[in-house]
C-alpha positions in Angstrom: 20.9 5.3 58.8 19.2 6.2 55.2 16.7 8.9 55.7 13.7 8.3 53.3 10.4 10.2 52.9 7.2 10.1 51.2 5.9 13.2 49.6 2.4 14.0 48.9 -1.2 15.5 49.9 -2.5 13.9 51.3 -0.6 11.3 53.3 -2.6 10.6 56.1 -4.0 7.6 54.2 -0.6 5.7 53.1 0.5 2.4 54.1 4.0 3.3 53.0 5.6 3.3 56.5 3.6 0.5 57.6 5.2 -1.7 54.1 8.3 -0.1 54.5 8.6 -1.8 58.3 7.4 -4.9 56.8 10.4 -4.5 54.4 13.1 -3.6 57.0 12.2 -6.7 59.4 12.3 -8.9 56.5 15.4 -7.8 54.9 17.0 -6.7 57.8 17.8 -3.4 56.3 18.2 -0.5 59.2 16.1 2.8 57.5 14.0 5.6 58.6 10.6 6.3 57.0 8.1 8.7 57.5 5.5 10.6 55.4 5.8 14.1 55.2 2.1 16.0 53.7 3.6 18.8 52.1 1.6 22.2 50.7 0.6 22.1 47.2 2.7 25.7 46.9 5.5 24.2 48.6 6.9 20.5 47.0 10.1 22.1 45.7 11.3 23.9 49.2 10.3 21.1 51.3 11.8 18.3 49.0 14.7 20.2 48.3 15.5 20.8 52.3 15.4 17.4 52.7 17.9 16.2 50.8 20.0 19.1 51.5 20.0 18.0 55.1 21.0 14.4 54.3 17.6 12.8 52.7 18.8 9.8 51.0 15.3 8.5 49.0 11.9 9.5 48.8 8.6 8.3 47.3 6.8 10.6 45.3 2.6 10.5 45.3 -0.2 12.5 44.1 -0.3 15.3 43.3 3.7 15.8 43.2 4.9 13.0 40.7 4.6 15.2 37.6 6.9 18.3 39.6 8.9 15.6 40.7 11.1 15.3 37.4 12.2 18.9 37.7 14.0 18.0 41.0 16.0 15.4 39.2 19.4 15.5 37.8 18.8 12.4 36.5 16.1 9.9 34.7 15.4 6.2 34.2 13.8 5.4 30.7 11.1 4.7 32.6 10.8 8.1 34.1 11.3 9.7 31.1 8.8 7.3 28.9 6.1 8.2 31.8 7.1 11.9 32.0 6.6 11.2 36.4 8.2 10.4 39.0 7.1 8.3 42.1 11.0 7.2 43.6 14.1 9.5 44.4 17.2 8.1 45.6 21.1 9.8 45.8 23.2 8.6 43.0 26.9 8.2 43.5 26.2 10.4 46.9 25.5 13.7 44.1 22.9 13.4 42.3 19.1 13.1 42.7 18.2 10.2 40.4 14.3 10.0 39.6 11.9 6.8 38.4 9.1 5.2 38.2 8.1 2.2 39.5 4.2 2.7 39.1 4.4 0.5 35.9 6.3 -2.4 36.1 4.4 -2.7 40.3 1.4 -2.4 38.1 2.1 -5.1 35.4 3.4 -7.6 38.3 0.0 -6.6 40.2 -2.2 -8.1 36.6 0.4 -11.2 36.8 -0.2 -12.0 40.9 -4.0 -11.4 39.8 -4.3 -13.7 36.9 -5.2 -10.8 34.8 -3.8 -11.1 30.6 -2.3 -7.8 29.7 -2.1 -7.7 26.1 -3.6 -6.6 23.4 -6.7 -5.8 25.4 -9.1 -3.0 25.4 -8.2 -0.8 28.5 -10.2 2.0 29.3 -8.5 4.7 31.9 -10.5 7.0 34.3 -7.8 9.9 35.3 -5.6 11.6 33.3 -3.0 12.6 36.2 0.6 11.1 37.3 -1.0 7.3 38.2 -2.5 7.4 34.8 1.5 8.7 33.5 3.1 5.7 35.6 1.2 3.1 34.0 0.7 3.9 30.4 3.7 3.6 28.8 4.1 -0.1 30.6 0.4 -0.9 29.0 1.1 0.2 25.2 4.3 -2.2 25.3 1.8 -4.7 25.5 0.3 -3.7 22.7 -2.8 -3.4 24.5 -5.4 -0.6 23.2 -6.2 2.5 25.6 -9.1 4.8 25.9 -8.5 7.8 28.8 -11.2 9.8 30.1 -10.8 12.9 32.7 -13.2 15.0 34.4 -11.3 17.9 32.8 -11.1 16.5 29.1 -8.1 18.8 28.4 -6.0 16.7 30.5 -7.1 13.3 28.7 -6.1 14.8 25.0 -2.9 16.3 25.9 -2.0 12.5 27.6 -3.1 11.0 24.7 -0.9 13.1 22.4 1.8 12.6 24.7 1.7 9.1 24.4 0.5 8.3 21.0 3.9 7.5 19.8 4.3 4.3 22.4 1.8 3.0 21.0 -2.8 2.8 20.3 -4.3 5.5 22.9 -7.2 8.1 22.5 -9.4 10.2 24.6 -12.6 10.4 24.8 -15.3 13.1 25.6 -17.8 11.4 27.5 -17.7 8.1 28.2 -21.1 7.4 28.8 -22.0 7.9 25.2 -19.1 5.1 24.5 -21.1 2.1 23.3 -18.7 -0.1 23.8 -17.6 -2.4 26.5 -13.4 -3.0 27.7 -11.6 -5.9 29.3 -9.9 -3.9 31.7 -11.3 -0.5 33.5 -8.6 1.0 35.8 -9.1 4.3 37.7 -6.3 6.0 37.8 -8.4 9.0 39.9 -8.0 9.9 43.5 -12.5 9.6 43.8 -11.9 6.2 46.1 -10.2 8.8 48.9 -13.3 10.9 49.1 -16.0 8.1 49.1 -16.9 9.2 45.2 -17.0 7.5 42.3 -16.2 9.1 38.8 -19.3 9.9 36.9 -19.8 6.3 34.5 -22.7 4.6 33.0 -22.2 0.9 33.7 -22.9 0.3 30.4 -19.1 -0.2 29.9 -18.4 -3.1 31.6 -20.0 -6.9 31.7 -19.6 -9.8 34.2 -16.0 -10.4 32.7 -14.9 -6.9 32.9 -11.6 -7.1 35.2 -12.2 -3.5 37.5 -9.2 -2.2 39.0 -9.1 0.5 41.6 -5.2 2.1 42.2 -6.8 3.5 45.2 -6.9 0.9 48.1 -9.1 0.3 50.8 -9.8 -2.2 54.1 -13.2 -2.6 52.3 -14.3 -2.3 49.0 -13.6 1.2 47.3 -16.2 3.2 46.2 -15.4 2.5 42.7 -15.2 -1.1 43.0 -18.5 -1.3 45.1 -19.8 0.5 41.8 -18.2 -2.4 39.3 -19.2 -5.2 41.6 -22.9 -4.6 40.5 -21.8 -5.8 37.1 -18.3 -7.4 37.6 -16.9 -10.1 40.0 -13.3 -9.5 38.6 -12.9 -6.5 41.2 -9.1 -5.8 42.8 -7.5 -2.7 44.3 -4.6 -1.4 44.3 -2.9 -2.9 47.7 -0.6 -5.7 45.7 0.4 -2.6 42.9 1.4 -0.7 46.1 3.8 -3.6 47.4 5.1 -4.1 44.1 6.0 -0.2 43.1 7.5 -0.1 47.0 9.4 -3.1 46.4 10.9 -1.5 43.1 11.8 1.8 45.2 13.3 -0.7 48.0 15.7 -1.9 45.1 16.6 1.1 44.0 17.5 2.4 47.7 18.8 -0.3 49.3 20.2 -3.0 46.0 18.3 -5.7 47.5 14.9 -7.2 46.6 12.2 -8.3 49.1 9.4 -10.4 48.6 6.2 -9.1 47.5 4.3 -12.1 48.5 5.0 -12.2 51.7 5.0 -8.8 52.0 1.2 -8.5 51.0 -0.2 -11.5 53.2 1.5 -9.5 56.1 0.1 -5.6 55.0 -3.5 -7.7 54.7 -2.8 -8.9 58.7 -2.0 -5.3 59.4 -4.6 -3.1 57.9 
């Protein structure tokens, strides 16, 4: 039987083992899952004793998917374009290959939603390895990206990273952005704690489409913000599925459906 993981703090709050059951029973795929909260101090001993001891696949979440290349032997292009990694699996039963499926299980989120993609005005709230997973995926669409970050460092060196893909910038303070976008995503970890990122909603309107990669039974924190303003409010449940689904592939060489997969997460949760 594969032995796969998810890596991260903190875990306690993922539906990974619940969507990877859902996978199993409808694939009928035979794996072990479990979620492992590991140390901040401590990703590269605990990851690395996994595999060691037979790991076959893990997923990779906050804060880890940054550190996460550097236990790779090998990278997708789409690990590399995103400079993170959210899914490990063994590679000819040798090698560690790392990717990221945080992108494409966002894009096919925006299609199950109804949402148009390109060449939209996209503002970004986060500057860590969500915000990495998605970009390069948004510039091919030849959308236009504004990133903000509590610590503004981290949103300049992002948008220097990614210049080349395509239009991105960072700005200091977004509440002195006049204004408004089609898309607002946070890409922060706020949702967890109850908190919202510090926004004047005078950058959205009614036709704003507000997306929270956080996910909740009820409305996030973030979205319970935007729906003041906006009606178009999602999280990030169906972006979960979808970036799963990808890592399923990648394991196991067999797709299962996302769909069907979300109705039945909704029934669980």
């Amino acid at each position: 039987m594969k032995k796969i993981a998810l890596f991260g703090n903190p875990v306690y709050h993922s539906k990974s083992p619940i969507i990877n059951k859902i996978f199993s029973n409808n694939t009928n795929i035979i794996y072990s899952y479990t979620k492992v909260n590991i140390p901040k101090k401590n990703f590269f001993t605990v990851s690395k004793n996994f595999f060691y001891s037979g790991g076959y696949g893990a997923n990779i979440t906050l804060p880890f998917k940054k550190k996460a290349l550097h236990l790779c032997d090998l990278l997708t292009k789409r690990a590399i374009l995103s400079k993170s990694v959210n899914v490990i699996t063994r590679f000819k039963n040798k090698y560690l290959l790392g990717d990221n499926t945080d992108g494409i299980g966002f894009i096919n989120d925006l299609k199950r939603l109804f949402c148009c993609y390109t060449k939209k005005k996209i503002l970004i709230i986060g500057a860590g390895g969500a915000a990495r997973g998605i970009i390069p995926q948004l510039l091919l669409y030849h959308n236009k990206i504004t990133i903000t970050n509590r610590t503004i460092e981290k949103a300049k060196n992002i948008s220097k990273e990614f210049k080349n893909l395509g239009k991105i910038k960072y700005i200091k303070d977004i509440n002195l952005c006049k204004k408004k976008f089609d898309i607002i995503i946070n890409a922060t970890s706020c949702s967890i704690n109850n908190k919202i990122p510090k926004l004047s909603d005078n950058i959205i309107n009614s036709k704003t489409f507000c997306y929270d990669m956080m996910y909740s039974k009820n409305k996030t924190s973030f979205l319970k913000w935007c729906s003041k303003k906006s009606m178009n409010i999602y999280d990030g449940l169906g972006m979960l599925v979808s970036q799963a689904a990808y890592s399923f592939f990648l394991w196991h060489n067999k797709m299962p459906s996302i769909d069907l997969s979300i109705k039945i997460l909704k029934k669980c949760i």
